[in-house]
C-alpha positions, 0 to 999 in steps of 0.5 A: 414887418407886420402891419402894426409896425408898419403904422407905426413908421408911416405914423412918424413918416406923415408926423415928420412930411406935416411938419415940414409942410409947417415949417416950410412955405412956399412963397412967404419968405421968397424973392424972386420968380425963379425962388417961388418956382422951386419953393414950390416945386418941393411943396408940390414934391413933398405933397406927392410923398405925403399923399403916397404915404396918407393912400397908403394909410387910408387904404389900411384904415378902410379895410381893417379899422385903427390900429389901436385901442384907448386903453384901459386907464383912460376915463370916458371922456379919454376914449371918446376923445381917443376914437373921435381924434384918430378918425378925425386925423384919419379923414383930416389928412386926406381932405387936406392933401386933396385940397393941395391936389385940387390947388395945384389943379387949379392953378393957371401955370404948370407945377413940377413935383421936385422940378422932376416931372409935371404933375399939373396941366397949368391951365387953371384960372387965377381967381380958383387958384387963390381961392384953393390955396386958401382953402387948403390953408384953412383945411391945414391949419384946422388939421394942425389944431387937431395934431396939437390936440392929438399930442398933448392927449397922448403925451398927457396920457404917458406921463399923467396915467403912465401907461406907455402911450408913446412907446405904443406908438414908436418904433421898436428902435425908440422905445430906450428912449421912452 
């Protein structure tokens, strides 16, 4: 697999662990001590994936630089937005993930990763915990705002310039159905 391809998977991969963290919280709809305690086990689970994933990414970006180039249809305007979205969701992702760590850090009980093993000590402060959570939240939500962004463009640019955006971007095994 070469390194093009392999963005490409982990594109999708931390496309798909995003939305699950939006579709998915951890303590909004569920009842009970025990409920919140594995709701957020898998929280804290998943966001051990997506760093793995976003580390993974961010090492790559470092060392070589994106992946992909605006393209020779796009306007001005087009590759600015282009350059500027990708690094922001290149540095967005890992300051969002780095918020959850310093959450879970901060908070004043200890936090399993997919009840599996321990990832937190628990022997943070209430008052941090709450103010963490909600600068994660705020840190997440600012990021889904640029994702949005990101899709509509690239979307936008596949069927408004029709220069195959979304096949670039998928996997080989999708592209019958771009």
């Amino acid at each position: 697999m070469n390194r093009r391809s392999f963005l490409k998977w982990l594109h999708w991969l931390s496309a798909a662990l995003i939305l699950y963290f939006f579709l998915v919280e951890p303590e909004d709809d569920v009842q009970g001590a025990l409920a919140k305690a594995d709701a957020l086990s898998t929280h804290a689970g998943m966001g051990v994936l997506l760093a793995l994933v976003t580390a993974l990414w961010l090492g790559m970006y470092v060392r070589k630089g994106l992946a992909g180039r605006p393209g020779p249809k796009l306007p001005d305007w087009g590759k600015r937005f282009h350059e500027l979205s990708h690094k922001v969701l290149q540095i967005g992702v890992p300051v969002m993930v780095a918020s959850g760590a310093f959450a879970g850090l901060a908070a004043p009980f200890a936090i399993r990763a997919f009840d599996w093993f321990q990832i937190t000590p628990g022997i943070g402060g209430k008052g941090l915990h709450n103010f963490a959570e909600e600068v994660h939240e705020i840190v997440f939500n600012g990021l889904l705002i640029v994702i949005v962004a990101h899709i509509i463009f690239h979307v936008g640019r596949h069927f408004l310039l029709k220069d195959n955006a979304l096949r670039i971007m998928a996997p080989r095994v999708l592209h019958k159905y771009l």
